[in-house]
C-alpha positions in Angstrom: 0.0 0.0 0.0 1.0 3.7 -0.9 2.2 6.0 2.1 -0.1 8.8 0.9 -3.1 5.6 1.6 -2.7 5.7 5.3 -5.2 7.6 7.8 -3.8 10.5 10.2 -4.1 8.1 12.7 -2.5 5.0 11.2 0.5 7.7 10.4 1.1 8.3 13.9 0.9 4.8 15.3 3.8 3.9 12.5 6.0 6.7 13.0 6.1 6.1 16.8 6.4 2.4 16.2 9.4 3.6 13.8 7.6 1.5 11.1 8.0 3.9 8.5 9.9 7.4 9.3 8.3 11.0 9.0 10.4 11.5 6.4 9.2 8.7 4.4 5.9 9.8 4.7 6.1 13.4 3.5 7.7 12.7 0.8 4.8 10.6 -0.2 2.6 13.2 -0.1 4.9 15.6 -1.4 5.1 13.3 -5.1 1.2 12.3 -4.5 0.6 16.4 -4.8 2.9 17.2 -7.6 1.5 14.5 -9.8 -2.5 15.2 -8.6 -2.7 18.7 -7.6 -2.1 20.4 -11.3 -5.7 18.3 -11.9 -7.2 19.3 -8.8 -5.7 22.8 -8.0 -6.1 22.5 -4.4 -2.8 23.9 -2.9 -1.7 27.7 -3.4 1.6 27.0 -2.3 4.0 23.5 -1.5 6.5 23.5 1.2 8.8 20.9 -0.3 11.7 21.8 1.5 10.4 22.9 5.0 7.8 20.0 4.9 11.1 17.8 4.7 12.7 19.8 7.2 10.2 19.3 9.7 9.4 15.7 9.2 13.5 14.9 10.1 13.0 17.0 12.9 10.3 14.6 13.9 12.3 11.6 13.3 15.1 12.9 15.4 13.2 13.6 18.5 11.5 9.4 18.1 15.2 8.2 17.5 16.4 10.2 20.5 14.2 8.5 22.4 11.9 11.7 23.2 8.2 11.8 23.7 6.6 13.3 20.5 3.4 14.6 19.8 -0.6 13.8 19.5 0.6 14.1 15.7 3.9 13.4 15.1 4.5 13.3 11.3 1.0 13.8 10.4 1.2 16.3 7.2 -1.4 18.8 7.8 -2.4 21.6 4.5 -3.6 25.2 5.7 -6.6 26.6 4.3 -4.9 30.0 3.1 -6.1 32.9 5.6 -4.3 31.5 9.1 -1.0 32.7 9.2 2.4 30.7 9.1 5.5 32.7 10.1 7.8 33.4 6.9 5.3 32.2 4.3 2.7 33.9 2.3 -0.9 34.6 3.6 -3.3 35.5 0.8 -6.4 34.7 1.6 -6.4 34.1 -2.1 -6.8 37.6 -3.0 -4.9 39.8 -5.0 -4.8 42.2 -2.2 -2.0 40.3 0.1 -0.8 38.6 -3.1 2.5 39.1 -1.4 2.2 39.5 2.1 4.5 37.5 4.2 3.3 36.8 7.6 5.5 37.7 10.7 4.0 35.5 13.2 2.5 32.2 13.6 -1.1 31.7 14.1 -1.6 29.9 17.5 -3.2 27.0 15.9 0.0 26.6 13.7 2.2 27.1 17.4 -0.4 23.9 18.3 0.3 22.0 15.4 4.2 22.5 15.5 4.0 21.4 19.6 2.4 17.7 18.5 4.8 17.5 15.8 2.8 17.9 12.6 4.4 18.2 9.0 2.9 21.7 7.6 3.3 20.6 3.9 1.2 23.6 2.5 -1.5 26.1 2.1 -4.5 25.6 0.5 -6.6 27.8 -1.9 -10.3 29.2 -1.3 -12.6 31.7 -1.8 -11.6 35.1 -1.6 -11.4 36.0 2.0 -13.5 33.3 2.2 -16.9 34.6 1.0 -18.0 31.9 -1.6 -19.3 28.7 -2.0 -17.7 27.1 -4.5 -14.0 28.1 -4.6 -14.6 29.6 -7.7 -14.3 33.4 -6.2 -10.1 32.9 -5.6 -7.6 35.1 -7.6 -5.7 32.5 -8.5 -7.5 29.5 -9.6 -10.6 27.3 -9.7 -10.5 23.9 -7.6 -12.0 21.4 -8.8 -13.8 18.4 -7.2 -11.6 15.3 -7.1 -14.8 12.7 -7.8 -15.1 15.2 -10.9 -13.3 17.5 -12.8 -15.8 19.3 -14.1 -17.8 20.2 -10.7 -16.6 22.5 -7.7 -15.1 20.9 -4.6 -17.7 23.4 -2.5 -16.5 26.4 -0.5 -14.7 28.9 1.4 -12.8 25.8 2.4 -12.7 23.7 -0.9 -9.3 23.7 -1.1 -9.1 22.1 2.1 -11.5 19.6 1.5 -9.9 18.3 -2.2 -6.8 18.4 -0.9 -8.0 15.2 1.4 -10.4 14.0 -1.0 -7.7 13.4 -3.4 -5.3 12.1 -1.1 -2.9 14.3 -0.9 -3.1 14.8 2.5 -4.5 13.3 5.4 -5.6 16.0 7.0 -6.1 19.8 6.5 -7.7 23.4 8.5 -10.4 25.2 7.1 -12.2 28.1 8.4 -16.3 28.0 8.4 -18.3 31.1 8.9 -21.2 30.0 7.7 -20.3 25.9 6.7 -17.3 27.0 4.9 -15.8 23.4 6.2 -19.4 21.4 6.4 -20.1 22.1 3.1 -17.1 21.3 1.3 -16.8 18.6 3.3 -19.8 17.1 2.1 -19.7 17.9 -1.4 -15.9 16.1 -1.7 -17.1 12.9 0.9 -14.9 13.8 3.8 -15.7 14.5 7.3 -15.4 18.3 8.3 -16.2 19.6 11.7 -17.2 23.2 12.6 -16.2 23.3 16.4 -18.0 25.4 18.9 -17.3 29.0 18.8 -14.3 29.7 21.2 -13.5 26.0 21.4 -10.2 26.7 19.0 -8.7 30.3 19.4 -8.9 32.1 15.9 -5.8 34.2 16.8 -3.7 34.5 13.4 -6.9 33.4 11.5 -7.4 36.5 8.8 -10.5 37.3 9.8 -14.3 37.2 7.5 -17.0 37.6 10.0 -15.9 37.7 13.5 -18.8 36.8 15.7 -19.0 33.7 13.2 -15.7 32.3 12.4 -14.1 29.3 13.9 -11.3 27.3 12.5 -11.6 23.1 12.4 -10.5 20.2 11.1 -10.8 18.3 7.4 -10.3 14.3 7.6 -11.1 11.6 5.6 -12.6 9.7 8.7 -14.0 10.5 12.1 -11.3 9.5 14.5 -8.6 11.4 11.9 -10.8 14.3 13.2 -11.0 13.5 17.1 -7.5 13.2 17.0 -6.5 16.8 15.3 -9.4 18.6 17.3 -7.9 17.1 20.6 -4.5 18.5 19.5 -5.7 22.6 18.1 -8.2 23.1 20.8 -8.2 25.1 23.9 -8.1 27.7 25.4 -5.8 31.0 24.6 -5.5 34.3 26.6 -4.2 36.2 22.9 -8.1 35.4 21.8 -10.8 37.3 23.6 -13.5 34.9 22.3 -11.8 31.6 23.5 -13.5 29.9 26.6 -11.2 28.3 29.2 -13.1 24.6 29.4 -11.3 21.3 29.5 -11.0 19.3 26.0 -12.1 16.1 26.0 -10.6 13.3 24.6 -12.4 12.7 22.0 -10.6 9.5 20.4 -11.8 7.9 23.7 -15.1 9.3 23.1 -15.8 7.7 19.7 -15.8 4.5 21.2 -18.3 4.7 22.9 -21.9 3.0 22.0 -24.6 5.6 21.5 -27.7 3.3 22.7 -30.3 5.5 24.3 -29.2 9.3 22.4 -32.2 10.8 21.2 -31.4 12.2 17.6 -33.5 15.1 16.5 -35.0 15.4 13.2 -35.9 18.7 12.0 -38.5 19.3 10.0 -37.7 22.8 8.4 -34.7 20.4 6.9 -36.6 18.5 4.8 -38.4 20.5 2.3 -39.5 20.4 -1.9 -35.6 22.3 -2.5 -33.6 19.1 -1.2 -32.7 16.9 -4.2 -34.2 13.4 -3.9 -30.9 11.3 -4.0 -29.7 13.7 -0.9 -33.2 13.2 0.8 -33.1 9.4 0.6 -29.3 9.1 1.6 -30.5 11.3 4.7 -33.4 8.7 5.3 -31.2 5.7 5.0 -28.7 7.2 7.2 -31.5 7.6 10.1 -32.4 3.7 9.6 -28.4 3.1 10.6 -28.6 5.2 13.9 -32.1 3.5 14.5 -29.7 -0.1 14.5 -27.2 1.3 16.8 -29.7 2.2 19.2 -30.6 5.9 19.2 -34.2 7.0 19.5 -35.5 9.4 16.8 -37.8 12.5 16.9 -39.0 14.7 15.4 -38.1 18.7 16.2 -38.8 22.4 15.0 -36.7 24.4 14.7 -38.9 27.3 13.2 -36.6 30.4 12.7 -34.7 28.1 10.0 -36.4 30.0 7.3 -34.9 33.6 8.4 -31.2 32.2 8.6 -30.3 32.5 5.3 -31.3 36.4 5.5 -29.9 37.0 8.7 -26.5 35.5 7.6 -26.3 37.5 4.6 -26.4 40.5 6.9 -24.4 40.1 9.7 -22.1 38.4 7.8 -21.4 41.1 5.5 -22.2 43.5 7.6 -18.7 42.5 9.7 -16.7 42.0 6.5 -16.8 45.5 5.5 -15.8 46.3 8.7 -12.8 44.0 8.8 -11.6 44.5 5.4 -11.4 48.5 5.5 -8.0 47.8 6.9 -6.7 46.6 3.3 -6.7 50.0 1.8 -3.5 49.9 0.4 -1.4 51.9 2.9 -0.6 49.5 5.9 0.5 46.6 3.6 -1.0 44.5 1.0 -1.5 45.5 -2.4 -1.0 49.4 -3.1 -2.8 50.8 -6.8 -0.7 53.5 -8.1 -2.6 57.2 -8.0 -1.9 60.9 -7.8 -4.0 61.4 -4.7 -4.8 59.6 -1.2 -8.3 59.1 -1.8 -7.7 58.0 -5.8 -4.6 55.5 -3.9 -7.6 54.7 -1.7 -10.6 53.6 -4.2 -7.6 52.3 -6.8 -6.4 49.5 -4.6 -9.6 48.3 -3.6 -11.2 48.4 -6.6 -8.6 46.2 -8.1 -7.6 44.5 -5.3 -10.6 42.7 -4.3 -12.9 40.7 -6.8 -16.7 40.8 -7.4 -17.9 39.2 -4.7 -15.7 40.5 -2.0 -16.9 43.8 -3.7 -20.5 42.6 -3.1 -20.3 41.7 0.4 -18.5 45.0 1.0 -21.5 46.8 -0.1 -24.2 45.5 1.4 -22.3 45.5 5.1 -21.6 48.9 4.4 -25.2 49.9 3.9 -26.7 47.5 6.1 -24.8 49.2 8.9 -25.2 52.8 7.5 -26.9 55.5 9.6 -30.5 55.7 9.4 -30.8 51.6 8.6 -28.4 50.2 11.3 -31.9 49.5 13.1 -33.7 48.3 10.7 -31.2 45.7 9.0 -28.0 44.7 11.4 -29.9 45.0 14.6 -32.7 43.0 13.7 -30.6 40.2 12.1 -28.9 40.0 15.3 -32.6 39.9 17.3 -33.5 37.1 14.8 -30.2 35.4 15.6 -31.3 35.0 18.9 -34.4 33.3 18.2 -32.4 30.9 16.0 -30.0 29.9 18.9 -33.2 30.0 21.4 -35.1 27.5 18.8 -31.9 25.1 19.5 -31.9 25.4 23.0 -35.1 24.6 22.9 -34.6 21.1 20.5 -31.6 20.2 23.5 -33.5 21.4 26.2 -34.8 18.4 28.3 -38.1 19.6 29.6 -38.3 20.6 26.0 -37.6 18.3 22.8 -34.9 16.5 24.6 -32.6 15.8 21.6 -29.0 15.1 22.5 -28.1 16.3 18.5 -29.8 17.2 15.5 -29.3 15.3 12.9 -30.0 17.3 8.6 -28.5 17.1 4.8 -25.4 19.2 5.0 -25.9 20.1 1.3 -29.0 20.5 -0.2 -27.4 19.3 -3.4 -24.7 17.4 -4.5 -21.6 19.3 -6.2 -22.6 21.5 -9.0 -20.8 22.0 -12.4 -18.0 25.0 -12.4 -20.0 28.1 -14.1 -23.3 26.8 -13.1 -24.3 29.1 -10.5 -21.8 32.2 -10.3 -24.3 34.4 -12.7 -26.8 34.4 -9.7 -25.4 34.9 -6.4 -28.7 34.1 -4.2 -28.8 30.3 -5.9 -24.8 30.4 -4.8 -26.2 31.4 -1.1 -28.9 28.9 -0.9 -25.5 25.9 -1.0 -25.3 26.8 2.6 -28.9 26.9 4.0 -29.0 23.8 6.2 -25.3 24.8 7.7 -26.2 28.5 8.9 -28.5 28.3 10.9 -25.6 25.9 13.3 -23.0 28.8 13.0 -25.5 31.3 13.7 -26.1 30.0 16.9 -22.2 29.4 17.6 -22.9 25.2 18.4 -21.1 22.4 17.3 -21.5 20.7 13.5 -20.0 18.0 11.6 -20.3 16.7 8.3 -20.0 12.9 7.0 -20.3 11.1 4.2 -23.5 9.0 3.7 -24.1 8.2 0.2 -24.2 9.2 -3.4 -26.2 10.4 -5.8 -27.3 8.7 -8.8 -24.3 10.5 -11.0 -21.7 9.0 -8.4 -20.7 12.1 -6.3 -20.7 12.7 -2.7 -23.5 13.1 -0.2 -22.9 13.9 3.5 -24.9 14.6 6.7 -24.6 17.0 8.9 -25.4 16.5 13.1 -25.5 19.3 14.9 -24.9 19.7 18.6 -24.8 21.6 22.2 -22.2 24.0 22.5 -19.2 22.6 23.7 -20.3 18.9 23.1 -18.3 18.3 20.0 -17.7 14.7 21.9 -21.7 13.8 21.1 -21.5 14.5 17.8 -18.6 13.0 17.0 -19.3 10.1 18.9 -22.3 9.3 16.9 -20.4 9.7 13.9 -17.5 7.4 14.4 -20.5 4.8 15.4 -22.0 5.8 12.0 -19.0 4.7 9.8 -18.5 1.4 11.8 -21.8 0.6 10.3 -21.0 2.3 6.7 -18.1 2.1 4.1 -18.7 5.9 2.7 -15.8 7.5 3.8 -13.5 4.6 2.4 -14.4 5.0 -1.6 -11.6 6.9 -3.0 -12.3 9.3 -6.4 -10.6 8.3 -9.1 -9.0 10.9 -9.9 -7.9 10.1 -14.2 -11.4 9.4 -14.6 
């Protein structure tokens, strides 16, 4: 079997063995992405020589007898907006093209302590507002189970880059199921942690009061074992919350006999294609087997999230990007005058939809409609979180998570929807509502469609229970072989 074959996981338990060296196993990867990724186009930049680097560092620290980390040559790839000392950050925008970060993210401090591999960074939607990966400067990704489809976004990169194989794990960033979603549409397993579970220090930042960095795996204990390794809590984030992590390997052992699974019925509506709708269906028959009781919950501000997303969201973005303006660093537009230097850089720095989201921020926090528009959204946002503290609530519906498509659709052909912005919005519509409310998510494979592409589900939990929700998924794919069918990627 191929070195690039073997789970995140299976990696470590070799390397500490001293079956096969760190070394070894970058430089699998490192061939595996120059022969797929020119098909695929998930990595921005390859850190051939560092990657190396690091993995005989590894290697040395096993042979000298020293303990080494949760992932000691595990090669991770960096969805492009968390920042890595030395390298480029771009956030796959012309606009910090070439900016050079000069600190590392703390995730990336986290990684480096357990003795990962970082082998790259990965491309995605500009600043990662987009859906498809189609909104980057630089290139299109493409979906490794076809070439002709997008691999879903922000995170898509991310997501293709595991897909494919070349590499056993990677970080995204979700805002609004910018990992879910991807994660679905390329048959891997993302998870959206709870907000202020991993610190977001050195993450370039979208939408503040939504983002949250988490992990990309092709299986569910690939993902217990990099969570367990990025989270907790750090005193350079504000929003991070001092609470234990659990060990969440451990926890995926467990049986769930006895967890009441919620089913929503806002999820399943006329808009969800029929292949993703029965895959769903089968998928519940599976947890009814393993023991978990099913019910039936409302959840009935689900109708408003789309809306209220698609004005906080942006709302925040114009407020966080209004720092690239071309005299700080980044990208600077040539001009006679201050304000021409001003309106020059950003209106060729940034593309279309960046440009979009800009806007409507702008006037959805502008003076005379701040009332009307932002402070609203965030009123409805409360109902939306209150709706799920209802659904976990015990004297309420008593569910333990909620279980919904991730996608409504299967992957979409490249082109297909960027003409109309709104059908490109509506990709995320069962994975907002989740981030809205700042709870826990993953996605999972569970099927295909009839045309042979990816179908995942998403279940939803309390905050800070990410050990429920995974739980229930690692019990999931004991039962199923999803996860394990592998693109073919010549095809």
């Amino acid at each position: 079997m191929e070195l690039y074959n073997l789970t995140a996981t299976d990696i470590v338990d070799k390397i500490k063995k001293k079956q096969v060296s760190a070394r070894e196993i970058t430089k699998s990867f490192l061939e595996r992405i120059k022969s797929i990724d020119p098909k695929i186009n998930a990595f921005v930049s390859v850190y051939n020589e560092d990657a190396v680097k690091q993995a005989e560092e590894v290697d040395k620290k096993i042979n000298s007898g020293k303990e080494s980390g949760k992932l000691a040559g595990v090669p991770v790839a960096i969805k492009d907006n968390m920042c890595i000392r030395g390298q480029k950050t771009t956030c796959s925008s012309k606009i910090l093209e070439n900016y050079v970060a000069p600190y590392d993210a703390t995730i990336i401090e986290r990684l480096k302590q357990e003795d990962a591999v970082i082998i790259g960074k990965t491309n995605m939607d500009e600043f990662a507002m987009g859906s498809s990966t189609e909104n980057s400067a630089f290139m299109v990704t493409k979906n490794p189970w076809d070439l002709k489809r997008i691999p879903g976004g922000s995170s898509g990169g991310s997501a293709a880059a595991v897909s494919a194989l070349i590499s056993p794990v990677s970080l995204g960033s979700d805002t609004g199921g910018s990992i879910r979603q991807p994660a679905s549409l390329c048959g891997v397993v993302g998870l959206k942690p709870t907000y202020g579970r991993i610190s977001r220090y050195g993450l370039i930042a979208f939408a503040s009061s939504l983002d949250q960095i988490g992990p990309i795996s092709r299986n569910v204990a690939d993902t217990a074992l990099v969570l367990s390794a990025i989270s907790g809590y750090d005193r350079k984030d504000s929003t991070s919350v001092d609470l234990p992590v659990d060990d969440y390997l451990a926890e995926i052992e467990k049986d769930i006999k006895g967890l009441t699974i919620g089913l929503p019925k806002e999820y399943f509506v006329d808009a969800v294609d029929k292949d993703v709708e029965k895959a769903i269906r089968d998928s519940v028959k599976i947890f009814e087997k393993l023991g978990a009781k099913i019910k039936e919950v409302s959840l009935p501000h689900t109708k408003y999230a789309l809306s209220v997303y698609y004005i906080i969201a942006p709302s925040e973005a114009s407020a966080n990007l209004a720092r690239y303006d071309g005299v700080k660093y980044g990208y600077r537009a040539d001009s006679g005058t201050l304000v021409g230097m001003y309106e020059n850089t950003r209106s060729a720095g940034f593309g279309s939809e960046v440009k979009r989201r800009i806007m409507l921020g702008t006037y959805a926090l502008s003076s005379g409609y701040y009332d009307a528009y932002y402070l609203k959204a965030q009123k409805v946002r409360t109902l939306i979180k209150n709706d799920f503290d209802r659904a976990f609530n015990p004297a309420g519906a008593g569910a333990d998570i909620i279980l919904t498509p991730t996608s409504p659709f299967a992957a979409f052909r490249i082109g297909e929807k960027t003409a109309n912005p709104l059908q490109m919005y509506f990709s995320d519509v069962f994975t907002l509502s989740c981030s809205l409310a700042g709870i826990c998510g993953i996605s999972i494979p569970c099927g295909f469609s009839s045309e042979g592409l990816p179908i995942g589900l998403q279940l939803i939990g309390k905050a800070f229970d990410e050990k429920t929700i995974l739980k229930a998924a690692g019990n999931f794919q004991k039962q199923t072989d999803h996860h394990l069918k592998i693109p073919n990627i010549n095809a």
